[in-house]
MARBA-3410 file (N, C-alpha, C, O; in Angstrom, 1 decimal):
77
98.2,37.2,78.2,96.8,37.6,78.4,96.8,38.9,79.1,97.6,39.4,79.8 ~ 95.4,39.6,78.6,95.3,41.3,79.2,95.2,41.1,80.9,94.6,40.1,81.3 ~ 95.7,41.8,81.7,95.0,41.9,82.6,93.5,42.2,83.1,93.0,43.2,82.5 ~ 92.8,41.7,83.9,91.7,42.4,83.9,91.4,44.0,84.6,90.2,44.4,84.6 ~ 91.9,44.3,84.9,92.6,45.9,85.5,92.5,46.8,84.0,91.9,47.8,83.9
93.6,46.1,82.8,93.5,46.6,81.4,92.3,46.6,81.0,91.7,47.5,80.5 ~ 91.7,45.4,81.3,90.1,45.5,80.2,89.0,46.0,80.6,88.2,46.5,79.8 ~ 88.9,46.1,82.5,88.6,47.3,82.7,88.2,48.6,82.8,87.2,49.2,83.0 ~ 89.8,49.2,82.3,90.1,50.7,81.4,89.4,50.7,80.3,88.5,51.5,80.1 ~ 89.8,49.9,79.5,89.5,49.4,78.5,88.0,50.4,78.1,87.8,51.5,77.5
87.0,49.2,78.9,86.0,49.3,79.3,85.3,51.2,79.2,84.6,51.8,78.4 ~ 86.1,51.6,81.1,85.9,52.9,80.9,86.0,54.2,80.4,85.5,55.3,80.3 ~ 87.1,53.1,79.8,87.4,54.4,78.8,86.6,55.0,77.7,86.4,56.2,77.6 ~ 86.2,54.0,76.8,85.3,53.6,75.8,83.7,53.9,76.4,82.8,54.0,75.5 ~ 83.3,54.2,77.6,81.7,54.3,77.9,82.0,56.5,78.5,81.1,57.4,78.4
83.1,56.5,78.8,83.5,57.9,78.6,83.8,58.6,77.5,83.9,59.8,77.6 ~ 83.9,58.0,76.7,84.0,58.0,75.0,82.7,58.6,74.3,82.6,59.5,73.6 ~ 81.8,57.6,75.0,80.6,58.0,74.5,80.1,58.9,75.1,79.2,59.5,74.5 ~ 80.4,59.6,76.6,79.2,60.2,77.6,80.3,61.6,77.3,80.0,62.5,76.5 ~ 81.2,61.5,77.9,81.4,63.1,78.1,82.9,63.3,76.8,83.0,64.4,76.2
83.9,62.1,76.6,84.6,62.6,75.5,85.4,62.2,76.3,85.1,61.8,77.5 ~ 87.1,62.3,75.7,87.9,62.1,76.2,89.2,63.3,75.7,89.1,63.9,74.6 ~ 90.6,63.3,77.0,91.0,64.1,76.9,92.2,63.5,75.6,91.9,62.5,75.0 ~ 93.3,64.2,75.4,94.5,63.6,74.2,95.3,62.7,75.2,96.0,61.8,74.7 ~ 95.3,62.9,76.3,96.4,61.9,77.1,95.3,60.8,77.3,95.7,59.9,76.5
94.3,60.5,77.8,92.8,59.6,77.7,93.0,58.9,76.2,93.4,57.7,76.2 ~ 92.9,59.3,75.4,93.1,58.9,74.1,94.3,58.5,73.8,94.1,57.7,72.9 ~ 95.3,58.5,74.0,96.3,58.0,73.5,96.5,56.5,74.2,96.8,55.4,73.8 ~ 96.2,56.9,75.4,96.3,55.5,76.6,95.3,54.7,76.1,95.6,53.5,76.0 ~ 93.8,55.2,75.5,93.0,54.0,74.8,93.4,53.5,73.4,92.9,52.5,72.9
94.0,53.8,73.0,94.7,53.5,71.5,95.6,52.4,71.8,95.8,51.3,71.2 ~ 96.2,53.0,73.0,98.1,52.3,73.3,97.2,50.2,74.1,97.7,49.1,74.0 ~ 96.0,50.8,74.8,95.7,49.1,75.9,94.6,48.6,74.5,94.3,47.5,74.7 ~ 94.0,49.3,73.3,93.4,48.1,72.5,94.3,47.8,71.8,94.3,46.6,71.6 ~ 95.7,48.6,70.9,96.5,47.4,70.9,97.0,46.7,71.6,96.9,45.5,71.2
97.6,46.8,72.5,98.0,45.5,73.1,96.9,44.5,73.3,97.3,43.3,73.4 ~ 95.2,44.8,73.5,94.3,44.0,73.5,94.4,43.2,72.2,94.7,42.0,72.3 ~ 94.1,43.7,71.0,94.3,42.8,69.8,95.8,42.1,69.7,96.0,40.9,69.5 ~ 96.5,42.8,69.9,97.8,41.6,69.4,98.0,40.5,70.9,98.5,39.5,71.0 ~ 97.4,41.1,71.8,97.1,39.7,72.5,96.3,38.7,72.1,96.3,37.6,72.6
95.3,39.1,71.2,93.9,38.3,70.7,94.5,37.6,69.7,94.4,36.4,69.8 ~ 95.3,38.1,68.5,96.0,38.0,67.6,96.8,36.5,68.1,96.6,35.4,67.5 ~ 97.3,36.6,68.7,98.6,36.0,69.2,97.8,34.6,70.1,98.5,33.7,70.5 ~ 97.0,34.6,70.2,95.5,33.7,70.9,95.1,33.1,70.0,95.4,31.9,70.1 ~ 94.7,33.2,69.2,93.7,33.1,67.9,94.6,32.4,66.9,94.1,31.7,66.0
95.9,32.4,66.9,96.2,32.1,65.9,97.3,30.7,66.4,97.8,29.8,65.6 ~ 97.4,30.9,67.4,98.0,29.7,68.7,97.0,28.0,68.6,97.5,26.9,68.5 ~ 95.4,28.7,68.6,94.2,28.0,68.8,94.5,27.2,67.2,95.0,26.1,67.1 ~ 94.0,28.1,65.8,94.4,27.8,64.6,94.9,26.7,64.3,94.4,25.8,63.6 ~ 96.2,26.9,65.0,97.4,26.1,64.6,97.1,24.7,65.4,97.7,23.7,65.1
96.4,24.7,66.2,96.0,22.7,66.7,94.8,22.6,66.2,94.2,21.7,66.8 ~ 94.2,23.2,65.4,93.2,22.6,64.4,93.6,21.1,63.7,94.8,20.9,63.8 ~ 93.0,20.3,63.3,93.0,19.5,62.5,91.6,18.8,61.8,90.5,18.3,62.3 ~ 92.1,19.1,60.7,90.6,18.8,60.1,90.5,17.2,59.7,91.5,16.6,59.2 ~ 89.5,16.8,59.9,89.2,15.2,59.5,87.5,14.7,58.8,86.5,14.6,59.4
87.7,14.5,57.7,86.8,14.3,56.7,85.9,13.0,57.7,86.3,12.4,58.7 ~ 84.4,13.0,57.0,83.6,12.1,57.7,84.3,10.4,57.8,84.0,9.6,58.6 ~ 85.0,10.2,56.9,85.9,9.0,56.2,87.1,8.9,58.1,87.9,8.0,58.4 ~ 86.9,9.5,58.4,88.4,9.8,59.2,89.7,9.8,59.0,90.6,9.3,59.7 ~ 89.9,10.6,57.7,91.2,10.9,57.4,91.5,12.2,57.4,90.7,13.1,57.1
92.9,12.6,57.8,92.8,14.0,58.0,92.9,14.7,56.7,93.8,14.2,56.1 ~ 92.2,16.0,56.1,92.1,16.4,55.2,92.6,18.1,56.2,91.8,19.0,56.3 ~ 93.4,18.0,56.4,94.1,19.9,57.0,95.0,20.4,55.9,96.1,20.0,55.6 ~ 94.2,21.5,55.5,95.2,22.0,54.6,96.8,22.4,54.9,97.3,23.0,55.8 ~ 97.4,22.0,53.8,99.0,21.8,53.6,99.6,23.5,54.3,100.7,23.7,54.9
98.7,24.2,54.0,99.4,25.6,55.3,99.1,25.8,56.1,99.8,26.7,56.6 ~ 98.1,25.4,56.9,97.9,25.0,58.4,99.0,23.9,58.5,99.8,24.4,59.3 ~ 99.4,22.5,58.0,100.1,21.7,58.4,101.2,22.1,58.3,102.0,21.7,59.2 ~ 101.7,22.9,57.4,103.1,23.7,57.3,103.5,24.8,58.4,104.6,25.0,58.9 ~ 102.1,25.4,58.4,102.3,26.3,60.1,102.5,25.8,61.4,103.1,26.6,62.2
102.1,24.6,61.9,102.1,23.7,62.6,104.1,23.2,62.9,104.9,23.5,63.8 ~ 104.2,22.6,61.8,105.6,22.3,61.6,106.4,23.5,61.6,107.4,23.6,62.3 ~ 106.2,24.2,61.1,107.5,25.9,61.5,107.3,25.8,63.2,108.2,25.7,64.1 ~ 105.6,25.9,63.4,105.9,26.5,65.3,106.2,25.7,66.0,106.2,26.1,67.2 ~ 106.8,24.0,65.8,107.2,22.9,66.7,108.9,23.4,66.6,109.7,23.7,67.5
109.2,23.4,64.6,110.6,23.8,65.3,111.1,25.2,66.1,112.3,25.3,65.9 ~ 110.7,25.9,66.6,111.4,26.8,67.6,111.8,26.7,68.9,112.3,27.7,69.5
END
């Protein structure tokens, strides 16, 4: 997970963005903390996904065969 310190910057950077501009070293540092924001979200999001399980009103599970296949790759590691 991001630090809150990063999302902070984050933050200021981006409301500096809008008011006065930013410098190329400012800019490169905002480029370099939202990726690591998204592939931390990425990497969250897709963690969450994978304990889905879908179950029809019947109560049977109806989870598609690649979710349950994604499931089964990330137990064996």
């Amino acid at each position: 997970m991001i630090s809150d310190e990063k999302l902070d910057r984050i933050n200021e950077l981006a409301k500096r963005q809008k008011t006065t501009g930013l410098t190329a070293d400012e800019q490169d540092e905002q480029k370099d903390l939202r990726e690591e924001y998204l592939q931390n979200f990425r990497t969250s999001f897709k963690q969450q996904i994978q304990n889905v399980s879908v179950v029809d009103e019947n109560g049977n599970e109806v989870t598609p065969e690649k979710l349950r296949n994604a499931k089964g790759n990330r137990r064996s590691y």
